[in-house]
N, CA, C and O of each residue as an XYZ file, in Angstrom:
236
protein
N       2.227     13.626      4.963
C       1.131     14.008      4.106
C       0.169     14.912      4.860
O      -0.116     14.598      6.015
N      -0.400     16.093      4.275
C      -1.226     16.668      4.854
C      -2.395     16.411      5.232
O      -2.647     16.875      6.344
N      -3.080     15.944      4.824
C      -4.174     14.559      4.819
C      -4.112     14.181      6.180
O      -5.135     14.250      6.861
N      -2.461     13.578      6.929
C      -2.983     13.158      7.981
C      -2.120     13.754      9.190
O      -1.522     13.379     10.199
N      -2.462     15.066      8.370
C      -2.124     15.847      9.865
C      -3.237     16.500     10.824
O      -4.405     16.502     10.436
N      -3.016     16.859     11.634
C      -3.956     17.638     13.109
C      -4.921     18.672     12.476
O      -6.077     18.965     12.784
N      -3.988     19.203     11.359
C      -4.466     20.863     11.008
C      -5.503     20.445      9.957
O      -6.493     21.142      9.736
N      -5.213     19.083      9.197
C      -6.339     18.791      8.366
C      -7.597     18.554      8.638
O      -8.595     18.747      7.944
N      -7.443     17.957     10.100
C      -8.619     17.851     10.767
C      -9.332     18.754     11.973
O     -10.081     18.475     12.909
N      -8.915     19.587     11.635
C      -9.946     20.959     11.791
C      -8.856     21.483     13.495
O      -9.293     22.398     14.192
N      -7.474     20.724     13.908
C      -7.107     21.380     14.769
C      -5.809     22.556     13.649
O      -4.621     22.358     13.391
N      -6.534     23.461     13.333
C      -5.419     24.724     12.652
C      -3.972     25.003     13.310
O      -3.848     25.457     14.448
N      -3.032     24.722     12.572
C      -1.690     24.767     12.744
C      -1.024     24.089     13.663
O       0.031     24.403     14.216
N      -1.835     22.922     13.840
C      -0.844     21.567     14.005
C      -0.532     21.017     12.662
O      -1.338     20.670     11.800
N       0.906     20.991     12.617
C       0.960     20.118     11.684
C       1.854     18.619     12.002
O       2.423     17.916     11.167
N       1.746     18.385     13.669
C       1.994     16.885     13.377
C       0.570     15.716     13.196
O      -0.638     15.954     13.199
N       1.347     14.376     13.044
C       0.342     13.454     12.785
C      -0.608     13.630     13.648
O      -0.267     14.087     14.739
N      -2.044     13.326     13.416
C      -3.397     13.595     13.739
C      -3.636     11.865     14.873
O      -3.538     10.755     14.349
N      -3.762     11.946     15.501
C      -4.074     10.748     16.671
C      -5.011      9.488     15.816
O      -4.769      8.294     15.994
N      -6.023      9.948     14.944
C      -7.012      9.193     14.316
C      -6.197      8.632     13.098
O      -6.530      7.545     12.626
N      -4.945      9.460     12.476
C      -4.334      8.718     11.749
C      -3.316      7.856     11.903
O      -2.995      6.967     11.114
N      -2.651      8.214     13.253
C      -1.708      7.154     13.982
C      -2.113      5.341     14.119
O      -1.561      4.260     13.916
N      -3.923      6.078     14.774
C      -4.429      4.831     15.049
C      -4.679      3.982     13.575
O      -4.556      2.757     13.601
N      -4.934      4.478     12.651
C      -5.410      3.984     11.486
C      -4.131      3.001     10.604
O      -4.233      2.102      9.770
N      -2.902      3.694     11.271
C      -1.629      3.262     10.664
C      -1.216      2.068     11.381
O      -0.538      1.107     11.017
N      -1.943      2.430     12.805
C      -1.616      1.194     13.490
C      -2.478     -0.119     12.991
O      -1.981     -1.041     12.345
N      -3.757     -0.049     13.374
C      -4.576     -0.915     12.549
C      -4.136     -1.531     11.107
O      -3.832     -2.724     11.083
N      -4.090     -0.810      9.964
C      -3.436     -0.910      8.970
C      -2.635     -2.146      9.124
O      -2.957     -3.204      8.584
N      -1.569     -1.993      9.880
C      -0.185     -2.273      9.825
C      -0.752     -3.801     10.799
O      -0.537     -4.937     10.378
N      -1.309     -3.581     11.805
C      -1.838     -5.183     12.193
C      -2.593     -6.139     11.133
O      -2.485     -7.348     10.923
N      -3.200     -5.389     10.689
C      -4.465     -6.453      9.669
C      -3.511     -6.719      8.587
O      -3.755     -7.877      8.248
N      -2.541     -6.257      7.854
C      -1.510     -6.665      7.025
C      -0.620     -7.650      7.732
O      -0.153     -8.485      6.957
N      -0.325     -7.761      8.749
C       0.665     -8.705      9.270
C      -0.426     -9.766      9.869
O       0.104    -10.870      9.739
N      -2.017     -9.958     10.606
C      -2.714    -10.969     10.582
C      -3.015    -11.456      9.529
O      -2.966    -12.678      9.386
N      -3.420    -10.588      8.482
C      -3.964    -11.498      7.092
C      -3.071    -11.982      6.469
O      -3.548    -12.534      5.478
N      -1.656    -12.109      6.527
C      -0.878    -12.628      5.650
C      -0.408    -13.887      6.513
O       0.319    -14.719      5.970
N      -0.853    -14.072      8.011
C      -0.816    -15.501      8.559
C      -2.243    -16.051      8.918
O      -2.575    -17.008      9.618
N      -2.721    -15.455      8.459
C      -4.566    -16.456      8.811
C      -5.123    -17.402      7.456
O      -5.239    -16.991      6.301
N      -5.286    -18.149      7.731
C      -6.125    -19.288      7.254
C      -7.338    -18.444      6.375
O      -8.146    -17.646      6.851
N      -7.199    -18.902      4.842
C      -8.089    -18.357      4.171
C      -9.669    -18.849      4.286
O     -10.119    -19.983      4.451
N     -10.330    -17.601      4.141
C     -12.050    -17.310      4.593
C     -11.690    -17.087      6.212
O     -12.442    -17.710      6.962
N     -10.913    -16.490      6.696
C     -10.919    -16.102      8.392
C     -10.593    -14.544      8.238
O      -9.776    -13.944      7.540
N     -11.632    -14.092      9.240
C     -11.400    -12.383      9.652
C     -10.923    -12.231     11.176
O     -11.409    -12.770     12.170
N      -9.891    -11.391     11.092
C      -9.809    -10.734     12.362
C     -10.757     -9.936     13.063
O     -11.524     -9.348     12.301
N     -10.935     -9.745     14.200
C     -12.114     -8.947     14.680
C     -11.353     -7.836     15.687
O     -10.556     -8.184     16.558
N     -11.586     -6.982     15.524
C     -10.511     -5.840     16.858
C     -11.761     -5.546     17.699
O     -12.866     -5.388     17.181
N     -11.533     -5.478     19.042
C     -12.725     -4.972     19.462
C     -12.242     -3.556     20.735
O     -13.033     -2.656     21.017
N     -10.894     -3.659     21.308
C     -10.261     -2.494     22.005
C      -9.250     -2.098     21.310
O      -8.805     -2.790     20.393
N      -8.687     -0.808     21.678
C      -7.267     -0.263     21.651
C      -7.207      0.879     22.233
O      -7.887      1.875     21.986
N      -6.343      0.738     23.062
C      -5.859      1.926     24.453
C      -4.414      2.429     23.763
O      -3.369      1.779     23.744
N      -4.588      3.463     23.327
C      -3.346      4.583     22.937
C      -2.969      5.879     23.582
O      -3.711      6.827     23.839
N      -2.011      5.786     23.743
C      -1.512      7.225     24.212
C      -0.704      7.713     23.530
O       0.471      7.473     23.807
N      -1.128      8.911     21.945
C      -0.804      9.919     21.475
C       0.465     11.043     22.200
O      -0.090     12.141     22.194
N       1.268     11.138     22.538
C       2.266     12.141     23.232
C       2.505     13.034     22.713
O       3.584     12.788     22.173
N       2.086     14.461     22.363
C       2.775     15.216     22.276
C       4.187     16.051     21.941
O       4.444     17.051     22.611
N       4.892     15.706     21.118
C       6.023     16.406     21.536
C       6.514     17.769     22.014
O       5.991     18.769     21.522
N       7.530     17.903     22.982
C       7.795     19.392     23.419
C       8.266     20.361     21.724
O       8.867     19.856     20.776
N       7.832     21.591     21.805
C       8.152     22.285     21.021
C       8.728     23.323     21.805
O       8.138     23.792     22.779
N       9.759     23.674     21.463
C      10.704     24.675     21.790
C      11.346     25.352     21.043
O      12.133     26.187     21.488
């Protein structure tokens, strides 16, 4: 989706995934797999996450 690519967010003619949407997919994808085993009226709380985005070679 263009939405969550690089170039949408103001880096022009990237068009892979955008780092802020990786992270968001990641998040996403945790709070769906905690909330469907936590004890109802309980919140998860995130307070770090250390990512490293890579690049791929283009050639």
């Amino acid at each position: 989706m263009r939405k969550n690519s690089a170039d949408f967010i103001e880096n022009k003619g990237v068009t892979a995934l955008s780092t802020p949407s990786m992270i968001r997919f990641i998040e996403d994808t945790a709070n769906h797999i905690v909330m469907d085993n936590m004890p109802e009226n309980y919140r998860s709380v995130g307070t770090k996450i250390n990512v490293e985005h890579i690049n791929p070679l283009f050639e």
